[in-house]
C-alpha positions, -999 to +999 in steps of 0.1 A: -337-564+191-327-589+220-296-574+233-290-605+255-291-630+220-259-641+220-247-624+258-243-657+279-245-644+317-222-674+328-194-659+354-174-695+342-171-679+310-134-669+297-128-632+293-121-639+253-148-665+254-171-636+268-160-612+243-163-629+212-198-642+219-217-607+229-214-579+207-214-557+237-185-570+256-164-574+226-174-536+217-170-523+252-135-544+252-123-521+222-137-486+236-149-485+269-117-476+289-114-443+300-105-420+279-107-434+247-143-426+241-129-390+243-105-397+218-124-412+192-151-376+199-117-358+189-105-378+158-139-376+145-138-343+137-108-349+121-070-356+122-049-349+150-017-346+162-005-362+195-002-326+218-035-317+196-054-345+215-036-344+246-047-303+244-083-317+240-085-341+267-072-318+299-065-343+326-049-374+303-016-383+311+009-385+285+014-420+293-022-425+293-026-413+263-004-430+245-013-463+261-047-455+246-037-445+211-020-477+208-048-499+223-070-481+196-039-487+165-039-526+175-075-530+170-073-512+135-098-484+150-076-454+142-044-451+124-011-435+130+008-417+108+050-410+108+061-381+088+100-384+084+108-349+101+127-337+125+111-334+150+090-365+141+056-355+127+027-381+139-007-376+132-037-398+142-069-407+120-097-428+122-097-460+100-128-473+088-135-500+112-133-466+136-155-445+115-183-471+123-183-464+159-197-427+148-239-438+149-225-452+187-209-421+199-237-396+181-259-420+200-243-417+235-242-378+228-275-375+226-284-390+256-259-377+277-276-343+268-313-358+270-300-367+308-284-335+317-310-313+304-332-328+329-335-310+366-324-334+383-297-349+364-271-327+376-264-329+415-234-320+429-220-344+462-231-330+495-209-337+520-225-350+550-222-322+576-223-345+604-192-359+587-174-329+582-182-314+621-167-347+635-134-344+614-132-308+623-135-315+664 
């Protein structure tokens, strides 16, 4: 498969122009922010509720979140749900067009563990000594 078929590498190239002529962009467009990789991980093993995912993902915002969850809703990738309740009830669930994306994310799991697995995948930072001595002087 040539990945670059129909990816023109032309920096004059719209945005939407971009996006609708490579697969990748246009795919990346729907999913690659941050965070919402994680929250299609969580809505594929089932339905969830707004604290639910938020419980799931430490470090999202609330704002964040919700950003996300409608960025996700506009594309048709997940759906929401309003149960007339007080309080409100609102649940989140893949839609089909989201189910899709599961051979992608299954993919991107595997390698992620292929990578860490390896010795030399994992490093943490090492602060540079020198660094550190001169800011402590």
């Amino acid at each position: 498969m040539n990945i670059n078929k129909s990816c023109s590498n032309n920096p004059n190239y719209r945005q939407q122009q971009f996006e609708q002529n490579c697969p990748i962009e246009y795919t990346m467009a729907l999913i690659g922010s941050k965070w919402s990789i994680a929250i299609l991980r969580e809505l594929l093993k089932g339905d969830r509720r707004t604290h639910e995912l938020a419980e799931a993902l430490p470090g999202i915002s609330s704002k964040t979140l919700t950003l996300r969850l409608r960025t996700l809703e506009k594309h048709g990738i997940i759906r929401r749900k309003v149960y007339p309740e007080i309080p409100p009830h609102v649940e989140y669930s893949l839609t089909e067009k989201g189910r899709e994306l599961q051979p992608a994310i299954a993919i991107l799991k595997q390698v992620g563990q292929r990578l860490l697995s390896q010795e030399e995948a994992f490093r943490p930072l090492k602060v540079n000594s020198e660094v550190t001595q001169r800011k402590e002087a």
